[in-house]
MITOR-253572 format. One record per atom (N, C-alpha, C): x, y, z. Coordinates in steps of 0.02 Angstrom, whole numbers, plus 50000, padded with zeros to 5 digits. Atoms other than C-alpha are relative to their C-alpha. Layout:
% residues N
XYZ ...
***
This chain:
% residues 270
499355000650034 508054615649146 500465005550025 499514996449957 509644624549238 500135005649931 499534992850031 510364641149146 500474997149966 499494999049984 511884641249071 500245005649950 499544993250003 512784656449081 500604999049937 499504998450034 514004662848954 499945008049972 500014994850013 514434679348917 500785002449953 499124999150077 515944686748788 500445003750062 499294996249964 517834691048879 499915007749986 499914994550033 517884709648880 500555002850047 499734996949920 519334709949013 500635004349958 499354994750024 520664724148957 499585006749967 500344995950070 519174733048842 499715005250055 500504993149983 518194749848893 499635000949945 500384999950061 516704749848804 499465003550013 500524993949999 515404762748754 499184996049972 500625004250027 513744752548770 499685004449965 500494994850018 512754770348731 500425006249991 499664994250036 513324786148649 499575006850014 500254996250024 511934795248642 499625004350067 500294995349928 510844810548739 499534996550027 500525004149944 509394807248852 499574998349964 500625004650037 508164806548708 500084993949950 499925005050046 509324794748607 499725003349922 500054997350081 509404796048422 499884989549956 500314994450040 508514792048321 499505003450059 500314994349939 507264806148420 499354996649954 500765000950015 505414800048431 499675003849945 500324997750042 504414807448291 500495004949961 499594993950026 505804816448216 500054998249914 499805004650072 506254813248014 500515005349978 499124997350021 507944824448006 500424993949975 499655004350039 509254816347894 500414994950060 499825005249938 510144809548056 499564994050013 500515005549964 508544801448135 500054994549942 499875004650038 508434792547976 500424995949949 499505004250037 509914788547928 500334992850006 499885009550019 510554769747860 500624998650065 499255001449982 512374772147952 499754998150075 500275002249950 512154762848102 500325003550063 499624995649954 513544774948191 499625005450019 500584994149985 511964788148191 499514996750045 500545003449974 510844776748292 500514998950083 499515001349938 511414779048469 499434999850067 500294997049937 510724774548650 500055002950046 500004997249952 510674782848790 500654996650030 499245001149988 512484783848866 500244996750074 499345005449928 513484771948973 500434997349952 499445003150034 514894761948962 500214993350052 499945007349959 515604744149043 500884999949987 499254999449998 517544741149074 500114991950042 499665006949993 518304722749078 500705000650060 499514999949963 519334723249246 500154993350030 499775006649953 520444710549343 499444995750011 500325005349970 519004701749426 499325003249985 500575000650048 517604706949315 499665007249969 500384995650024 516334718449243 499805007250031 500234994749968 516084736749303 499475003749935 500554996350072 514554745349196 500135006650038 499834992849979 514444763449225 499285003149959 500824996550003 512684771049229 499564992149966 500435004850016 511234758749205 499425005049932 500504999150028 510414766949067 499244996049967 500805000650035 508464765848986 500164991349956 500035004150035 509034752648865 500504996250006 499435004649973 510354742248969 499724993949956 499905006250026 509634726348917 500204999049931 499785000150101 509844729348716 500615000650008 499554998850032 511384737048738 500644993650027 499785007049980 512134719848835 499894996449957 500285003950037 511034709248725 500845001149920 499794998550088 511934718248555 500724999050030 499235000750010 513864715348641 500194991850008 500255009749962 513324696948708 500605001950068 499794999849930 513934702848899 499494997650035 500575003049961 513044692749006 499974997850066 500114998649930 513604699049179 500035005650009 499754995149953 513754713649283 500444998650063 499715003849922 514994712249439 499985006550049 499814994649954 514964731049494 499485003949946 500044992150049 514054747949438 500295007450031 499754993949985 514724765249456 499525004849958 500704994050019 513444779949429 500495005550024 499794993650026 513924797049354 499545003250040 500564997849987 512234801249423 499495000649993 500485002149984 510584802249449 499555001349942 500844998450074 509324806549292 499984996149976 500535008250028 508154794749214 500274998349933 499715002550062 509394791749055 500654996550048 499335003849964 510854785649168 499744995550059 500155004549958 509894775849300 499164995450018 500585003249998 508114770449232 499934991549972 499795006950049 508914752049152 500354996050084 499745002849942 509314747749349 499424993250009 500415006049984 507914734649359 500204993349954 499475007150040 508954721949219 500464997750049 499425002349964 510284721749359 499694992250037 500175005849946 508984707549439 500204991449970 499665006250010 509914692349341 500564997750013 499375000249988 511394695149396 500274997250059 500045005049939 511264690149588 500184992649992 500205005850019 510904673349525 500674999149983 499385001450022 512704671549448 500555001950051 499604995449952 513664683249589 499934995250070 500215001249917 512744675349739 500165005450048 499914994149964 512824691749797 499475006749980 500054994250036 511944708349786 500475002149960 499624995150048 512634718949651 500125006450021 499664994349992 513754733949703 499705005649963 499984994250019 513294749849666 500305006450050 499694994150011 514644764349675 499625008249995 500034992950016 513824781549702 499995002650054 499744994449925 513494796849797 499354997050021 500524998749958 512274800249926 499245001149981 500394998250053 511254808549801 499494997049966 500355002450074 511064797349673 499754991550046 500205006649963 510874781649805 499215002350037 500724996249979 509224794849874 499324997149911 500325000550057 508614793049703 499744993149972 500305009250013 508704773949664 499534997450047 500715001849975 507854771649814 499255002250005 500375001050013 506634780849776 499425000649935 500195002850048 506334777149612 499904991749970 500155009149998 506614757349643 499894999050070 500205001949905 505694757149822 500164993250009 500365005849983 505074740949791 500964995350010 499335003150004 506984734749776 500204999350066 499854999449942 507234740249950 499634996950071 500475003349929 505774732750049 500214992950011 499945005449975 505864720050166 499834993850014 500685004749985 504924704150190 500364996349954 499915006350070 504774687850074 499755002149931 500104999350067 504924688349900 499534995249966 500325004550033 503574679349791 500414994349966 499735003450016 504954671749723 500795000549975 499204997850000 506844672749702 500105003549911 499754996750039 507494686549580 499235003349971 500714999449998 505594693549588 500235009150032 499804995749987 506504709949660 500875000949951 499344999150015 508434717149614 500444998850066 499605001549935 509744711849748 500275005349997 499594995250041 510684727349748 500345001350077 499554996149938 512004736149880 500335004549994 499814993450017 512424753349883 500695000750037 499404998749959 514134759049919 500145005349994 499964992150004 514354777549965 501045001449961 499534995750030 515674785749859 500185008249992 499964994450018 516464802249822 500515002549955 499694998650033 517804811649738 500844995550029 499255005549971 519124798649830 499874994549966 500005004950044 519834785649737 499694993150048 500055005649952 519114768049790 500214992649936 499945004650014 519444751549740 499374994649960 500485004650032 518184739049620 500304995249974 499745006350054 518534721049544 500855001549993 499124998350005 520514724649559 500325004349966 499774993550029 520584740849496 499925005950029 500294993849973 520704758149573 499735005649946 500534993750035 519264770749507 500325004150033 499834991349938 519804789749541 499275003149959 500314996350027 518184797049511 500125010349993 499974994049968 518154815249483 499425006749985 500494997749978 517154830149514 499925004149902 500184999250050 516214837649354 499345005350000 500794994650010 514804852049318 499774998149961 500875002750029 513004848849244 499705005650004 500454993249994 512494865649228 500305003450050 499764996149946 512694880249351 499894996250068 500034998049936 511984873249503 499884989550002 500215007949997 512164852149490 500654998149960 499385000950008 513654843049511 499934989549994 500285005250017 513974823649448 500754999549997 499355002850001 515584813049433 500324996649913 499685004350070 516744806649275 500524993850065 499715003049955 517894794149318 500604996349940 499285002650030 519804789149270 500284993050014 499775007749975 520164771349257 500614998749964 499095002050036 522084767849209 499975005649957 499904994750053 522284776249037 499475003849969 500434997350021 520764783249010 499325003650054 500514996349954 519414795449073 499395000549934 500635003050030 517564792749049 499535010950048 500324992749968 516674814449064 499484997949977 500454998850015 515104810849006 499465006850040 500464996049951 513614825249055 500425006850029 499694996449987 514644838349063 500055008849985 500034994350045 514634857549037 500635004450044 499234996849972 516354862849146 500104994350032 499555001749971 517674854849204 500285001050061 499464995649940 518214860449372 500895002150008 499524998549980 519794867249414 500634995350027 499475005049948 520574853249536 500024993249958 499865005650033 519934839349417 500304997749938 499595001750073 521034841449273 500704997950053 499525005049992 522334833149390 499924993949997 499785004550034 521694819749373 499934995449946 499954999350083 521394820349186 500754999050000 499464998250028 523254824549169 500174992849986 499845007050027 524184809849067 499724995849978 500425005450027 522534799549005 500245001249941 499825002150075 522934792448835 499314999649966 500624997450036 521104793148800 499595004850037 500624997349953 519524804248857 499475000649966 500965001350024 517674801048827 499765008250017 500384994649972 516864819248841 499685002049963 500734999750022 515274824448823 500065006249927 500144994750061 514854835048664 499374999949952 500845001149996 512874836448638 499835003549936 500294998250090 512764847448477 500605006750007 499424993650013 513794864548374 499815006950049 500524995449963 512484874048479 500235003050081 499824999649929 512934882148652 499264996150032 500475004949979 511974871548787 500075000550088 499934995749915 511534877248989 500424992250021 499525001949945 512134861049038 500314992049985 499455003950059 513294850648908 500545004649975 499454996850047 514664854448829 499804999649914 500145003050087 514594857648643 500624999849975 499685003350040 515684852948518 500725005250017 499424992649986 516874871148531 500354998050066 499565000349937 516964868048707 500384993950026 499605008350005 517474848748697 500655000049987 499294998549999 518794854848622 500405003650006 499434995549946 519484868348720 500204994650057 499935006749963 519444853348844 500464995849984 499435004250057 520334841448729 500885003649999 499384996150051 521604855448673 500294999150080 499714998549949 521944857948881 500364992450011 499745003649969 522244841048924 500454992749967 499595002750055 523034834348766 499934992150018 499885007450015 522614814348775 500234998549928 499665001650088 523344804148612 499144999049973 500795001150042 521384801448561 499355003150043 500584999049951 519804809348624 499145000449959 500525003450052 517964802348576 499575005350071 500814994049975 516294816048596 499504993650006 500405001849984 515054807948685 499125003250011 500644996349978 513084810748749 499835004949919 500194995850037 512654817148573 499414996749942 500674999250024 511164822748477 500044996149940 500165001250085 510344819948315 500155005049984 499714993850037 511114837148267 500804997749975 499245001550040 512734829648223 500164994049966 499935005450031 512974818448101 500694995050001 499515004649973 514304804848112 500545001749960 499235000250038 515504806647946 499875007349985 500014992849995 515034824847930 500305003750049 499664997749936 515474828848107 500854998650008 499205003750003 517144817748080 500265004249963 499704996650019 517484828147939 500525006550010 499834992149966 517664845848036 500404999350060 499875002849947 518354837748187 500905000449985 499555002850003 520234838848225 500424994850016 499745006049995 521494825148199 500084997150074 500115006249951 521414810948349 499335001350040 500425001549957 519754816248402 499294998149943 500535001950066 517974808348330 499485000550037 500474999049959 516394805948376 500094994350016 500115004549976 515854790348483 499584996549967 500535004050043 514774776448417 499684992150073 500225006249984 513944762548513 500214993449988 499395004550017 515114746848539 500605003549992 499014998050005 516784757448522 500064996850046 499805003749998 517864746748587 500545003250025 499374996349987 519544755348680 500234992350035 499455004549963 521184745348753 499955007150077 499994999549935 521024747548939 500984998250032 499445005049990 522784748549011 500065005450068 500044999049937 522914749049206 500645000450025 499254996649976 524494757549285 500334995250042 
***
């Protein structure tokens, strides 16, 4: 019996499939009031996000629990990915990409560096070998496309990625699509890339707990960030079970909140 495809419009939207740090919240064996709390805005996965462009779907990091977090928006393509970078919370959910071929008739694009394209292969060898397949979609079709801090083109939109610190000595990309910038993983800002921050009407940036952190931003420094580059709204991402959702909102100043799984932004392309 043939397929048939259907997946929900998300073309104009920027959406936050995953919110949360690398261990996700709730945290394995944990029983803090977070982990178990009812509010479903405390229950976050591992962080990416997907953006409804011109001529289709761009996801942005394949995280651990890609398929749920597709499943729970009912998206039921990929047309592009773009990778922040390489650790096993942003690019261990790359083996779901293998249904997608099948709809594309194409490998599936992937957007990164040098780096993080070292890493997929060899953490998805088998993706890369050559020969006959036991059977079609029995591997991932995939096609790497080297990127850097130059803007390039996807699905009819220009990405400006830009450059971002991960600690002292490990460097990883955000990326500005029309009115909004996506920092996740972040613990400085560089210098050159608040140009092209300047003018976003939103910004996604990372903010991991109240706690200083070698290589996140916390909450203080989110918003020295925030305060510099003044968007009209800015949503804390990549965060723990140390911060609770309407507690954290409380202390938080006006237009910025925390993120939740499914937020939902207007995408608007220059």
């Amino acid at each position: 019996m043939p397929h048939e495809f259907k997946t929900r419009d998300i073309s104009g939207q920027f959406i936050l499939l995953g919110t949360g740090t690398s261990v996700g919240v709730p945290v394995i064996g944990c029983a803090c009031q977070v982990c178990r709390s009812d509010n479903p805005r405390n229950k976050r996965t591992r962080s990416s996000a997907i953006v409804g462009l011109p001529e289709g779907n761009l996801l942005i990091d394949t995280s651990p629990e890609l398929r749920i977090q597709l499943l729970r928006e009912e998206i039921g393509i990929v047309h592009s990915v773009a990778y922040t970078h390489e650790h096993a919370d942003h690019i261990f959910g790359l083996d779901d990409l293998r249904l997608f071929p099948f709809q594309l008739h194409a490998p599936v694009p992937l957007f990164c560096e040098p780096n993080v394209e070292s890493r997929i292969r060899q953490s998805f060898d088998y993706a890369f070998k050559t020969g006959p397949q036991t059977h079609p979609g029995a591997i991932p079709a995939l096609e790497p496309r080297t990127i850097s801090t130059a803007p390039f083109d996807a699905l009819g939109a220009t990405i400006r990625p830009l450059r971002l610190q991960h600690g002292p000595n490990y460097r990883v990309l955000g990326f500005r699509i029309g009115n909004i910038a996506y920092c996740t993983d972040t613990s400085c800002i560089p210098e050159e890339s608040f140009e092209t921050l300047a003018g976003c009407e939103v910004l996604i940036v990372d903010a991991l707990r109240l706690e200083p952190h070698p290589t996140h931003f916390n909450v203080e420094q989110a918003l020295a960030a925030i305060e510099r580059i003044q968007p009209q709204k800015a949503y804390l991402t990549h965060v723990s079970h140390e911060l609770e959702y309407v507690a954290t909102n409380a202390i938080l100043p006006g237009g910025v909140e925390l993120a939740y799984d499914g937020l939902s932004l207007d995408l608007k392309l220059g």
